[in-house]
GUKOL-663368 format. One record per residue (C-alpha): residue number from 1; residue in one letter; chain; x negated, y, z. Coordinates in steps of 0.2 Angstrom, whole numbers, plus 2048, in hexadecimal, padded with zeros to 3 digits. Each point is the difference from the previous one (the first is absolute). Layout:
N
<node NUM, "A", "A", <X, Y, Z>> ...
END
This chain:
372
<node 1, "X", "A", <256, 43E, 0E0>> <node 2, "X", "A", <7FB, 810, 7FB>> <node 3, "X", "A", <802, 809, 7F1>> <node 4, "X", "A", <7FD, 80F, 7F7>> <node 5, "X", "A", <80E, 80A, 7F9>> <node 6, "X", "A", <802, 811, 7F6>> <node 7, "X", "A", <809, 80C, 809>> <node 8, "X", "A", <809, 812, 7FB>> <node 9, "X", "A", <804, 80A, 80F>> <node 10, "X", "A", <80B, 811, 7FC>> <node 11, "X", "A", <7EE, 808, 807>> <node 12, "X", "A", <7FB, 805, 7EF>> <node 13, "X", "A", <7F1, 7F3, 7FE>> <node 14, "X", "A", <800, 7EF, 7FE>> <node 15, "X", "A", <7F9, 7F4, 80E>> <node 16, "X", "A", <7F7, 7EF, 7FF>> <node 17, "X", "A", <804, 7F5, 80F>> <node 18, "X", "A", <7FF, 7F0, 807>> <node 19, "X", "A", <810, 7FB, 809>> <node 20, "X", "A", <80B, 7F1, 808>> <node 21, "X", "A", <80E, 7FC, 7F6>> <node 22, "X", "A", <80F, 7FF, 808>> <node 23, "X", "A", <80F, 7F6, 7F7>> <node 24, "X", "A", <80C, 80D, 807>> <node 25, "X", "A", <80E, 7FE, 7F0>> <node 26, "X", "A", <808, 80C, 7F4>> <node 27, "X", "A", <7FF, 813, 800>> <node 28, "X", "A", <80C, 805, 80C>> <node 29, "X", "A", <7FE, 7F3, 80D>> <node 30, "X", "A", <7F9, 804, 811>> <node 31, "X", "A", <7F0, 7FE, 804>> <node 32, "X", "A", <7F4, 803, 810>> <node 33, "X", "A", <7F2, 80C, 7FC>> <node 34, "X", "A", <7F7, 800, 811>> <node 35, "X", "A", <80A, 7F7, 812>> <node 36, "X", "A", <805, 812, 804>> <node 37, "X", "A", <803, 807, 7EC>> <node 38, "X", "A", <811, 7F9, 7F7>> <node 39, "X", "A", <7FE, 800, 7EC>> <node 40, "X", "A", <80B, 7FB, 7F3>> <node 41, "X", "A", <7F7, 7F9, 7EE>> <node 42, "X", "A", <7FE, 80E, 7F4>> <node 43, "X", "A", <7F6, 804, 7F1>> <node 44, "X", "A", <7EE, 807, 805>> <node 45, "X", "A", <803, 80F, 7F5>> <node 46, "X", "A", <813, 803, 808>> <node 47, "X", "A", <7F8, 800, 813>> <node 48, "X", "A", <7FF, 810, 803>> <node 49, "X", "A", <800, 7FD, 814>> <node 50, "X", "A", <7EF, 7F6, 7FF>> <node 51, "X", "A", <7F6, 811, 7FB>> <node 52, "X", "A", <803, 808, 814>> <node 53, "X", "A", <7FB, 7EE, 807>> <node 54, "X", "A", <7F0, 800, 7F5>> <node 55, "X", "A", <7FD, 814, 802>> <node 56, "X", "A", <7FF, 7FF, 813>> <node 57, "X", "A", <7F6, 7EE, 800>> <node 58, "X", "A", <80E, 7F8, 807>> <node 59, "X", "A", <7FF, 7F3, 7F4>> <node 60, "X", "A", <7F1, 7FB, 7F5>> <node 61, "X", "A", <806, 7FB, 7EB>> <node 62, "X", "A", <7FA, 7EF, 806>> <node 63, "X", "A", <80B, 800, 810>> <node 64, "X", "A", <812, 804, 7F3>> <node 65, "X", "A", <806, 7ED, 7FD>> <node 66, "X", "A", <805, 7FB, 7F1>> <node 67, "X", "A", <813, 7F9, 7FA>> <node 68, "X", "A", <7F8, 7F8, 7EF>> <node 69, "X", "A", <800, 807, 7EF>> <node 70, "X", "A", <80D, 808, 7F4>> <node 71, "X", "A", <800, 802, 7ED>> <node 72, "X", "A", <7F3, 80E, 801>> <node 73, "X", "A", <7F9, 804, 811>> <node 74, "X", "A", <7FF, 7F8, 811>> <node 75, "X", "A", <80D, 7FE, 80C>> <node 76, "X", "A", <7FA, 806, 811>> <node 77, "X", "A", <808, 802, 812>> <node 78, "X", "A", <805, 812, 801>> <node 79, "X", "A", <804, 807, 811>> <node 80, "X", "A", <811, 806, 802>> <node 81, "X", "A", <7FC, 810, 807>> <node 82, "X", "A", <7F3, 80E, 7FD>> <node 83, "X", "A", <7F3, 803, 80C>> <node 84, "X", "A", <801, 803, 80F>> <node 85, "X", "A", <807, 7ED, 801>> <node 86, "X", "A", <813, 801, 809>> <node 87, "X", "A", <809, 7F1, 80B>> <node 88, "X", "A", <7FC, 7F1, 7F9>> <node 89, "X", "A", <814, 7FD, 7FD>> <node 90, "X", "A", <805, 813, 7F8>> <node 91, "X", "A", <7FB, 80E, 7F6>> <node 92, "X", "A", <800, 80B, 80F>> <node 93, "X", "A", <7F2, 809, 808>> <node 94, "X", "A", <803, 801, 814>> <node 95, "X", "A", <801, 814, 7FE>> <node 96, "X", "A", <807, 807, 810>> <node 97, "X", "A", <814, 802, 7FB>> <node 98, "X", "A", <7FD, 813, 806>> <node 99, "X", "A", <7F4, 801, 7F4>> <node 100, "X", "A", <807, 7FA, 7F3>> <node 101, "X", "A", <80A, 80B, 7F1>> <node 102, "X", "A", <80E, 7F5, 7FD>> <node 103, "X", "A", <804, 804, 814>> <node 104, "X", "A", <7FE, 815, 7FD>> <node 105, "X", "A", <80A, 7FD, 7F1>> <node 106, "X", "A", <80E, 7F8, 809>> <node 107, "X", "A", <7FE, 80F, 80E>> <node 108, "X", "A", <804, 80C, 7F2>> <node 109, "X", "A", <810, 7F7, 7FA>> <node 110, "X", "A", <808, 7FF, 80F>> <node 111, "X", "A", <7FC, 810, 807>> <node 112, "X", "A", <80A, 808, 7EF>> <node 113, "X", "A", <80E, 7FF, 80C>> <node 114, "X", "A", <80B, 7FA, 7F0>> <node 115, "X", "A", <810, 7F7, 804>> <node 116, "X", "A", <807, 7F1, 7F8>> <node 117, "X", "A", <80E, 7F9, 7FB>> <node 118, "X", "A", <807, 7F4, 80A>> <node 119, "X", "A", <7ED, 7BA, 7BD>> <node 120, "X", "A", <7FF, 7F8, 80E>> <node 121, "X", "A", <807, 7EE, 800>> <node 122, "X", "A", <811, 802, 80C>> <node 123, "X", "A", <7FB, 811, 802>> <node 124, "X", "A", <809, 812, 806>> <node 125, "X", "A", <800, 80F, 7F5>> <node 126, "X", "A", <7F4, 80F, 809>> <node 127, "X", "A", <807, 812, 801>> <node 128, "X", "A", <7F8, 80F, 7F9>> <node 129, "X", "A", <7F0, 803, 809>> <node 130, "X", "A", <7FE, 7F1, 80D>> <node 131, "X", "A", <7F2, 7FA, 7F5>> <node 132, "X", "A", <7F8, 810, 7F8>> <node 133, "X", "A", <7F2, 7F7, 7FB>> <node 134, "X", "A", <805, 7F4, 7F6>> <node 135, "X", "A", <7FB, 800, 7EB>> <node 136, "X", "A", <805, 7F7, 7F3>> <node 137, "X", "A", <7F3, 7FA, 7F2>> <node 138, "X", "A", <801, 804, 7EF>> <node 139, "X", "A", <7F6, 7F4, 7F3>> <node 140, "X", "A", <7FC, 807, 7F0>> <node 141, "X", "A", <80C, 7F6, 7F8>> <node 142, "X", "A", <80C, 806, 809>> <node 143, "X", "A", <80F, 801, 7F5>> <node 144, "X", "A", <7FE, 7EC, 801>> <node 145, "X", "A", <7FB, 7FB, 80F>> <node 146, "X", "A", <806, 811, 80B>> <node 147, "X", "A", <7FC, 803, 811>> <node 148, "X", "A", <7F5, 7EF, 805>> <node 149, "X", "A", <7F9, 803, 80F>> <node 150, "X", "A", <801, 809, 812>> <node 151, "X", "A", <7F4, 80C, 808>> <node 152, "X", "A", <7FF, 80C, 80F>> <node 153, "X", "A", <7FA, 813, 7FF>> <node 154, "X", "A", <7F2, 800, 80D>> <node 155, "X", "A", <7FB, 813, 7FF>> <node 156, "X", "A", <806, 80D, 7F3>> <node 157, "X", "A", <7F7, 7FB, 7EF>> <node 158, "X", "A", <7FE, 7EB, 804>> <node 159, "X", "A", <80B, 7F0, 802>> <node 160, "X", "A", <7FB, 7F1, 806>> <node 161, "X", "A", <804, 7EF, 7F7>> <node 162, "X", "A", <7FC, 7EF, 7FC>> <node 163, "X", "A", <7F0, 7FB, 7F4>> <node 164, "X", "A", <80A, 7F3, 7F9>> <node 165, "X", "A", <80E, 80E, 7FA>> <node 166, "X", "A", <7F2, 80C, 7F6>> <node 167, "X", "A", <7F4, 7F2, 7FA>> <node 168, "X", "A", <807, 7FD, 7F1>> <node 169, "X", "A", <802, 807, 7EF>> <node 170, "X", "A", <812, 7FB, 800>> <node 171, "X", "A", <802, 80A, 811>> <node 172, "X", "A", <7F4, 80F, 7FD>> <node 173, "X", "A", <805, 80D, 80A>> <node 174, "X", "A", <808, 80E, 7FA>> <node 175, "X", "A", <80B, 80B, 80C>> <node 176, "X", "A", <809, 7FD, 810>> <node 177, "X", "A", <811, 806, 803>> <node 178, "X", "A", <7FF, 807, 812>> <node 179, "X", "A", <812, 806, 80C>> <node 180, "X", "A", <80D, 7F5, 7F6>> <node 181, "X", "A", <80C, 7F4, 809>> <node 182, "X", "A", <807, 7FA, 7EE>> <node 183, "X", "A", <7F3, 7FF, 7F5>> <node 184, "X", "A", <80D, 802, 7EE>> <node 185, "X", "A", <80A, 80F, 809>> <node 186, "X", "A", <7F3, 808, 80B>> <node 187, "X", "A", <807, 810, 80A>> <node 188, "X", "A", <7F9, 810, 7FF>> <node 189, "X", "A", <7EE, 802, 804>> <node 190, "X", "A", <7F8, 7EF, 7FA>> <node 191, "X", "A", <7F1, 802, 7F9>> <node 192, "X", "A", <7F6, 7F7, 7F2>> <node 193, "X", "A", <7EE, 803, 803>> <node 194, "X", "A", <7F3, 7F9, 7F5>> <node 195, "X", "A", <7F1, 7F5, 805>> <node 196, "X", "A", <7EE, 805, 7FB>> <node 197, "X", "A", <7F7, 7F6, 808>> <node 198, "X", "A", <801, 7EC, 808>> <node 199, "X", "A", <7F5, 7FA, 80C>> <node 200, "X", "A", <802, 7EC, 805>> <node 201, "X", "A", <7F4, 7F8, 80C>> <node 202, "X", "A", <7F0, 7FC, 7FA>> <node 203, "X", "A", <803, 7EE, 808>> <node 204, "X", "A", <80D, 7FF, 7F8>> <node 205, "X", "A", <804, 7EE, 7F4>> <node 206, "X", "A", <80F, 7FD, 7F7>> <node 207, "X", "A", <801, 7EE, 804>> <node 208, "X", "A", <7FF, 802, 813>> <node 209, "X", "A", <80B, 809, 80D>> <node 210, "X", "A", <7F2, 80A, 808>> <node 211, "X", "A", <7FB, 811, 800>> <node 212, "X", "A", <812, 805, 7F5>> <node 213, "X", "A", <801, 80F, 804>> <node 214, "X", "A", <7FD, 811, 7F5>> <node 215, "X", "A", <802, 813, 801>> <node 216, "X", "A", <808, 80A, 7F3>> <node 217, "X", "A", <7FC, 814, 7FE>> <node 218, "X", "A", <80B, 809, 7F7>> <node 219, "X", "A", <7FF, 810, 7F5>> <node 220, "X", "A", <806, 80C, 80D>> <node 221, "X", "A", <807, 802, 811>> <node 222, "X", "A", <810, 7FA, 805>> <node 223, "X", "A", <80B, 80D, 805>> <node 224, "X", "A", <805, 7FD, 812>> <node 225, "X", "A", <812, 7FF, 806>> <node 226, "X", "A", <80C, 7FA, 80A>> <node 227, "X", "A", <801, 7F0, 7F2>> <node 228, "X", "A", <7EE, 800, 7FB>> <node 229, "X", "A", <7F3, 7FD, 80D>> <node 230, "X", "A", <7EE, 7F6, 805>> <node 231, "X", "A", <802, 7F2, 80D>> <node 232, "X", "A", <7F3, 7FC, 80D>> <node 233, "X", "A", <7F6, 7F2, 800>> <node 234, "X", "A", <7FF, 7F4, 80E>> <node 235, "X", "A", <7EC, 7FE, 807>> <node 236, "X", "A", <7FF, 7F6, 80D>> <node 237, "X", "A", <7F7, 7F0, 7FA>> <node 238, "X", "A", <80D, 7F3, 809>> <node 239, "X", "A", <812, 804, 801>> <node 240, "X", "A", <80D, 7FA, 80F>> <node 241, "X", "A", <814, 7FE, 7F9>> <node 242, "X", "A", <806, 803, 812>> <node 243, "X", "A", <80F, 80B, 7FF>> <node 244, "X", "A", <7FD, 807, 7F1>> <node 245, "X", "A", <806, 7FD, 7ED>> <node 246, "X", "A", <7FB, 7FB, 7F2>> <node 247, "X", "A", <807, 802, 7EF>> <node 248, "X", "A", <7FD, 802, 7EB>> <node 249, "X", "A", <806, 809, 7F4>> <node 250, "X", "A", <803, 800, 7EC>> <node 251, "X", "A", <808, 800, 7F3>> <node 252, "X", "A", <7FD, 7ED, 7F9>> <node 253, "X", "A", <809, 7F0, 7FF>> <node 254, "X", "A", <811, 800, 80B>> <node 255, "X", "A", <806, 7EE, 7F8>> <node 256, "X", "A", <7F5, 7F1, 7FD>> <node 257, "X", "A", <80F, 7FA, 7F5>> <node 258, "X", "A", <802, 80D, 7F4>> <node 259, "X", "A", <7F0, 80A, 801>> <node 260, "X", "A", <808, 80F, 802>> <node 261, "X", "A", <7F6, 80E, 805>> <node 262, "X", "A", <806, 80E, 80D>> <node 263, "X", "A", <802, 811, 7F9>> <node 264, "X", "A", <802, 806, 812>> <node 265, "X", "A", <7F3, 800, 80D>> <node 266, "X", "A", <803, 7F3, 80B>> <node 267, "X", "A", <7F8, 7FA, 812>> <node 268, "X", "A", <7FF, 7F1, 809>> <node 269, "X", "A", <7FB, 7FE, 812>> <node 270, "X", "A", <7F2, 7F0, 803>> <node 271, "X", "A", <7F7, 7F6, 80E>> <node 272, "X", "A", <7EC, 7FF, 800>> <node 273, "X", "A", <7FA, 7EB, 7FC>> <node 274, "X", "A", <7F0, 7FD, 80A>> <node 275, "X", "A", <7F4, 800, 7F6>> <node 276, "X", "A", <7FB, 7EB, 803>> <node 277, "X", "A", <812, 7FC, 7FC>> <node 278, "X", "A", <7FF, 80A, 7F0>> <node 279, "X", "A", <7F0, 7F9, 7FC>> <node 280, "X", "A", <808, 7ED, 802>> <node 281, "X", "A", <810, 807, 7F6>> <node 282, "X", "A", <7F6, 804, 7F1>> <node 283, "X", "A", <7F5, 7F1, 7FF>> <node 284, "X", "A", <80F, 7F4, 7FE>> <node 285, "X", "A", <800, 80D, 7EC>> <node 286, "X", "A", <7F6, 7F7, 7F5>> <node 287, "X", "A", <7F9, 810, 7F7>> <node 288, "X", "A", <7FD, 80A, 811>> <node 289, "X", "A", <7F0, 7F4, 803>> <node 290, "X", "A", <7F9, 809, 7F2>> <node 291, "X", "A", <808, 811, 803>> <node 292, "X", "A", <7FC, 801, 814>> <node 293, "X", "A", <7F2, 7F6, 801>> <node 294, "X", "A", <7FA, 806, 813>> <node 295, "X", "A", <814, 7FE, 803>> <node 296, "X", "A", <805, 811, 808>> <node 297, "X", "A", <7F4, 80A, 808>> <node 298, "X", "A", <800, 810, 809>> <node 299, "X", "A", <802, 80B, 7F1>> <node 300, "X", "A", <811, 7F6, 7FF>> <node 301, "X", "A", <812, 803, 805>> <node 302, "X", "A", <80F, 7F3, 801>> <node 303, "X", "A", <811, 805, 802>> <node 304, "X", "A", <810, 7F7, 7FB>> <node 305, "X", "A", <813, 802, 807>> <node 306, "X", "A", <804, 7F1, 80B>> <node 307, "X", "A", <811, 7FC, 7F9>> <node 308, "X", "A", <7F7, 7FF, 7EE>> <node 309, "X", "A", <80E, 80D, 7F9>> <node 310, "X", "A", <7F4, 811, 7FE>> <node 311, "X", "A", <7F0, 802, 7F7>> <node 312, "X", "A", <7F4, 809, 7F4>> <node 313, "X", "A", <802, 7FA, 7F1>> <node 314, "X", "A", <7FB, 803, 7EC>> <node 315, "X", "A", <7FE, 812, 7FE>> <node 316, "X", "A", <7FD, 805, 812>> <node 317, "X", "A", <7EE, 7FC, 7FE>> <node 318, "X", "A", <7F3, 80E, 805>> <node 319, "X", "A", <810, 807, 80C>> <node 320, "X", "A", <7FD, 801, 812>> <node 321, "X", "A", <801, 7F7, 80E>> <node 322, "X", "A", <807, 80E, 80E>> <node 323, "X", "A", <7FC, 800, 813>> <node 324, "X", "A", <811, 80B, 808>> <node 325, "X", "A", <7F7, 806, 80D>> <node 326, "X", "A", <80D, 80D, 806>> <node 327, "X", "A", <811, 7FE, 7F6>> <node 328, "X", "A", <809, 80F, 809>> <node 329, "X", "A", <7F1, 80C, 7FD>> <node 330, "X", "A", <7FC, 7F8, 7EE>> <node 331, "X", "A", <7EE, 7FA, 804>> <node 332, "X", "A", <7FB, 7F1, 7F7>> <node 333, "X", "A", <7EF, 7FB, 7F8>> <node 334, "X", "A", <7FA, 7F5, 7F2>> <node 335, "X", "A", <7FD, 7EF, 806>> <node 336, "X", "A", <7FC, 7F6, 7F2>> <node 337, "X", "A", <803, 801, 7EC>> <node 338, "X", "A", <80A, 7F2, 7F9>> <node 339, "X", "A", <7F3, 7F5, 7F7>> <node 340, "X", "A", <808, 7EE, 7FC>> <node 341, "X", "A", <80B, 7F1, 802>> <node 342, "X", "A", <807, 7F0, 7FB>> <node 343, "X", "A", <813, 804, 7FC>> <node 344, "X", "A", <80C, 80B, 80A>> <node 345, "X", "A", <804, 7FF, 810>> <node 346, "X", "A", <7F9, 7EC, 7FF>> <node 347, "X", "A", <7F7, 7F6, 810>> <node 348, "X", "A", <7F2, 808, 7FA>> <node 349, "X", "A", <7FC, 812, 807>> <node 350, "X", "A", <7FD, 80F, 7F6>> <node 351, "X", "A", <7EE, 807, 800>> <node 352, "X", "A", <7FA, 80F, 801>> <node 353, "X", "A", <7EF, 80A, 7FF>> <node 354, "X", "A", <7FC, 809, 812>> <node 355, "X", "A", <7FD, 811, 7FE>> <node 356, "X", "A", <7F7, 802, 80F>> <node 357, "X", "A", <7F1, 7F4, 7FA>> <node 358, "X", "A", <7FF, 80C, 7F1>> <node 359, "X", "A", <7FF, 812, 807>> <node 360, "X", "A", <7EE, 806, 7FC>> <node 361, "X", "A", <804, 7F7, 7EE>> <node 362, "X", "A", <811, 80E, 801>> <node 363, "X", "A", <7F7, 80D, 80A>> <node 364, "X", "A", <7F2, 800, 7F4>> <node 365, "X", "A", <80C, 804, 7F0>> <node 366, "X", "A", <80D, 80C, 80A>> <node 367, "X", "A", <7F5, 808, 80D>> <node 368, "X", "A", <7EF, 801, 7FA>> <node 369, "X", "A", <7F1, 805, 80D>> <node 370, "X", "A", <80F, 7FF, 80D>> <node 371, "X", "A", <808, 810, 7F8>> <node 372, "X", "A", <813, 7FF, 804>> 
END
């Protein structure tokens, strides 16, 4: 049955078209715009992806299905990505990894020739300078709440978090503490740098797991040093534990009895879940069939420690998940960020955003018109 339905596109003129409707759910629930374009239900005035489509007649207004209606516009299947459409399953444009910004910055790093040094659930305190990346949030209540969040410096002025760590008024950002091991004593050469800008996904929604990841630019550059540094990023699309480790890092929960929070960085080394086993994991959680309603997808990570002792937990959210490429040499790259999770260290593995599915999302914000 046809109908006729008003329609605001962020075009800057209003459209009448005659469409299908398509009982897709909520706003934020996935949704297919074509067999080959993913979509997630959004507000026809908060899709700013659909303009590209339309702009380059990939897609017609009568082509974009709709998702129903909300209190005051129409709810429409918005793609996930801009235009050019990527892999069906990430964010990610197949950019050759030579080509790509995040790969020229990581060539920079670690041609700097600096050497290093040689709360996390069950976790071991980091010395000075093994992680130089790492950030701690700041909210702007942060007398109350204090540091609430992790974070990674990715290049000099911009740390990369979680969505759901800056999406809020309660955890606005305010300023990251970057080269502190213990975040109430830090040593000399810690620095508190204030955030001027916050850029979340635009697919990002609150009530679901996908797309939580967000860029952070702060009001001037870090000063570089043996304790303060930017990590790579890891940009191959698929990923192969084999002889290699895995661990995260934060300053968050370090007992599920107490609460306690770590004042010291801590790490704990973890083992990658397929993703099918992940997927069966969280659909024994009641709220995860809303959460993860495609289950876990490409853009998704699953870790957990096998003895069920070491994990993220609350307050290492937005922290990283780091590949140890080369422990004697101090290479590592940014694997995942630490999204979500049902408890500490439970049957249920932790999940996190892969960063690699997000690069011309980072690359876009850090490194814009490829320039490194």
């Amino acid at each position: 049955m046809m109908r006729w339905a008003r329609r605001c596109f962020p075009l800057g003129f209003l459209l009448i078209v005659a469409s299908v409707h398509q009982s897709f759910g909520d706003e934020g629930d996935p949704c297919q715009v074509k067999s080959d374009i993913p979509g997630v239900c959004r507000a026809s005035s908060a899709c700013e992806n659909i303009e590209g489509y339309i702009k380059a007649g990939s897609l017609s207004t009568s082509q974009v299905p709709s998702c129903g209606f909300g209190a005051r516009e129409e709810i429409i299947c918005c793609p996930t990505t801009a235009y050019p459409p990527t892999d069906p399953n990430t964010s990610r444009v197949n950019v050759p990894d030579k080509e790509r910004p995040a790969v020229a910055a990581c060539a920079k790093i670690r041609s700097g020739g600096r050497p290093l040094t040689a709360h996390i659930l069950g976790g071991t305190a980091v010395d000075p300078g093994v992680y130089p990346h790492m950030a701690a949030l700041a909210g702007k209540n942060f007398d109350l709440y204090g540091f609430h969040c992790g974070g990674s410096l990715i290049a000099s002025r911009f740390v990369l978090t979680a969505a759901h760590c800056v999406n809020s008024d309660e955890y606005e950002a305010s300023f990251v503490r970057l080269g502190a091991i213990a975040l109430d004593n830090p040593a000399a050469g810690y620095q508190d740098i204030n955030v001027t800008h916050v850029k979340i996904h635009p697919n990002y929604v609150p009530a679901s797991k996908y797309n939580d990841i967000a860029v952070l630019e702060l009001a001037q550059d870090a000063i570089v040093s043996d304790t303060i540094a930017p990590a790579c990023l890891y940009t191959e699309p698929t990923f192969s534990p084999a002889g290699r480790k895995l661990f995260v890092a934060g300053w968050g929960t370090m007992n599920r009895t107490t609460r306690a929070r770590s004042n010291i960085l801590l790490r704990a080394e973890l083992d990658l879940v397929p993703s099918d086993k992940c997927s069966a994991a969280f659909a024994e959680q009641p709220t995860a069939k809303r959460q993860l309603k495609m289950g876990v997808i490409e853009s998704l990570l699953c870790a957990t420690d096998k003895k069920l002792v070491k994990d993220a937990c609350q307050g290492d959210s937005g922290g990283p998940l780091i590949l140890e490429e080369n422990e004697v040499d101090g290479f590592f790259s940014i694997l995942g960020v630490i999204n979500s999770g049902f408890g500490c260290a439970t049957n249920t593995p932790g999940l996190y955003t892969r960063v690699s599915s997000f690069l011309d999302f980072i690359e876009g914000i850090v490194w814009p018109a490829n320039r490194v």
